[in-house]
N, C-alpha and C positions, 0 to 999 in steps of 0.2 A: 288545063292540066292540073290534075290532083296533087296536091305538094304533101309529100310525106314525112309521117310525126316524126321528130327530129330523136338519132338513135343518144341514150346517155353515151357519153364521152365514156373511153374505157380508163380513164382517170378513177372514176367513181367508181366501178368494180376493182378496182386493184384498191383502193381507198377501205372498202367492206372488207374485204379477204385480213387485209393484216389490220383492221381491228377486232376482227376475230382470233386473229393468233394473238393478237394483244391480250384479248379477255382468256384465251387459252392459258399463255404463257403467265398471267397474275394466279390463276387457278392453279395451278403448275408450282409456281413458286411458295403460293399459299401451302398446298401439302406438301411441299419438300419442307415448308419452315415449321408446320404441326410434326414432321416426321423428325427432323430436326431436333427441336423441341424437346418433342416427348423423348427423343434417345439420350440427348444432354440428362433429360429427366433422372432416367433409370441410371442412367451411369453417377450421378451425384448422390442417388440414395443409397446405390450397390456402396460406393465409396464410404457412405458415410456410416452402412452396415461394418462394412466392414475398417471401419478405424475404432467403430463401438467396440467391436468383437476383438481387436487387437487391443483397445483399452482395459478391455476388462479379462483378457489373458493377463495382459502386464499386471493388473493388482490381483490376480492369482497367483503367479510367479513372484510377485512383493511378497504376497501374505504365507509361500511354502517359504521363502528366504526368510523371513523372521521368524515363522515358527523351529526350520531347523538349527537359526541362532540359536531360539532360544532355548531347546534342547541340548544344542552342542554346550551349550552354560551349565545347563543346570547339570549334565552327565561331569561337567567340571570340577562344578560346586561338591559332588558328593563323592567323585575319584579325589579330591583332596582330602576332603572328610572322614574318609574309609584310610587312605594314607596318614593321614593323622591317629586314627586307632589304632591302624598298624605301626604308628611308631611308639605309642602310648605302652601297646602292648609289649613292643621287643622291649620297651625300658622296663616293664615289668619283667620280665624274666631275665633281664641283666641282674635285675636286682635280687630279685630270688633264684637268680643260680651263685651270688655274691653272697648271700647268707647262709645258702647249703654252704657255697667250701669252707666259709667262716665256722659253722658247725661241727662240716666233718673233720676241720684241723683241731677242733676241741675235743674231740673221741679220743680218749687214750689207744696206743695200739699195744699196750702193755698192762695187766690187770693195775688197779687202784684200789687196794685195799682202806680203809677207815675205821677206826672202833668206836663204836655204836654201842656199847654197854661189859659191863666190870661188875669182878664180883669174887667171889673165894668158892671153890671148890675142898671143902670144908675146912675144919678149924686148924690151925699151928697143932705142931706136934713135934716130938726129939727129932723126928727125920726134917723137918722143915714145913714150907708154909705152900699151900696152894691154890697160887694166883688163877684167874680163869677169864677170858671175855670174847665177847664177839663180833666179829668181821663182817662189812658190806664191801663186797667188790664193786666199786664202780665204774673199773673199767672193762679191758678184757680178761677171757676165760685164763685163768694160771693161778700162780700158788705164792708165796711170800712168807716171812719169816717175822715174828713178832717177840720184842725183845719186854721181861717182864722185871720187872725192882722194885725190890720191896726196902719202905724206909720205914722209921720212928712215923707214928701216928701226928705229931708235931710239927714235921717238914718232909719236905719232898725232894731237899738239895744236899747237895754235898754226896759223900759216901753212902750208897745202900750196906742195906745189913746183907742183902742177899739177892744172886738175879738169876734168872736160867732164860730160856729161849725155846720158843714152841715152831711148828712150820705150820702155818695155813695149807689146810688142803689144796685141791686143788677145787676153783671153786668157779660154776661160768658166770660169763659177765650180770650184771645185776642182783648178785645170790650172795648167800652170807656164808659164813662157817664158823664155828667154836675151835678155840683153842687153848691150850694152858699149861703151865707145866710145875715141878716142887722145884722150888727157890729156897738155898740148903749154906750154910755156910758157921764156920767159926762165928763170928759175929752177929749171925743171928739167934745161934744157939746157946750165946754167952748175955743176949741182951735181956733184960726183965723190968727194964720200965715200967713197960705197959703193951698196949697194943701199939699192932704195925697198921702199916700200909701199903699200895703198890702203882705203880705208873706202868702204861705197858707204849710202847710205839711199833710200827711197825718201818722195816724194812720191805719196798716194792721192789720188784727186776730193775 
């Protein structure tokens, strides 16, 4: 009787099978951990793109914050600046609107006559003596009356020998006029010393 070759135990095929899914399943686990892997990968650098990219937002958003500080400063510095001129200037025109009304309270609103020069409108005679001079109005346009006395050549006080009164025209502001009149009397036509004299003043409104 032929004895036949003895068959392997099916031990040993089920033994082959799962270390074949063995080698499967390390192969298997191998590209899930490269896939694994490389996805951690990407997502660490996306991440780290973008903390760069919010990094460097933030020191553009620092660098527009300090530039608009330091605008809103200086727009500071020169609205005070400007506000200082303009207080500079209202005090100049306190001041010079203080010296107009100071001036215009020194304007006469009535003429101001002055005499500005003296003289004789020719010589003594039996009728009397005639005094003559002239008039600067310094203030306003009008007219006044100037009073004339005539003394001894010696003095100017006491009793005249003789007086009369002239009117100033009418004469506008800044302008002159002449005036004079015969200054006639007992006492002047009694006197013979010598020569006379005269004072004239003026009466204003």
């Amino acid at each position: 009787m032929i004895a036949q070759p003895p068959q392997p135990p099916p031990a040993l095929k089920v033994g082959r099978r799962s270390h074949f899914r063995f080698v499967l399943g390390a192969v298997a686990c191998a590209l899930l951990g490269v896939i694994v892997l490389g996805a951690l990968g990407f997502f660490v650098t996306d991440d780290l793109g973008q903390r760069t990219t919010v990094h460097k937002l933030g020191d553009q958003v620092t660098s527009v914050r300090g530039s608009l500080a330091s605008a809103e400063a200086d727009a500071s510095a020169q609205a005070a600046a400007e506000q200082d001129e303009i207080s500079g200037l209202q005090s100049q025109i306190t001041t010079l609107q203080s010296q107009n009304a100071s001036l215009q309270s020194q304007i006469p609103s009535q003429p101001d006559f002055v005499v500005v020069g003296t003289g004789w409108n020719g010589s003594c005679d039996l009728y009397g003596c005639y005094p003559d001079a002239t008039f600067a109005n310094h203030g306003q346009a009008g007219e006044a009356v100037a009073l004339f006395e005539v003394f001894p050549s010696d003095s100017t006080s006491g009793t005249p020998l003789a007086k009369c009164s002239a009117a100033i025209p009418l004469t506008p502001a800044n302008g002159s006029a002449d005036a004079g009149c015969t200054a006639s009397g007992t006492a002047l036509s009694e006197y013979s010393a010598g020569s006379v004299t005269f004072t004239v003043t003026v009466t204003n409104p």
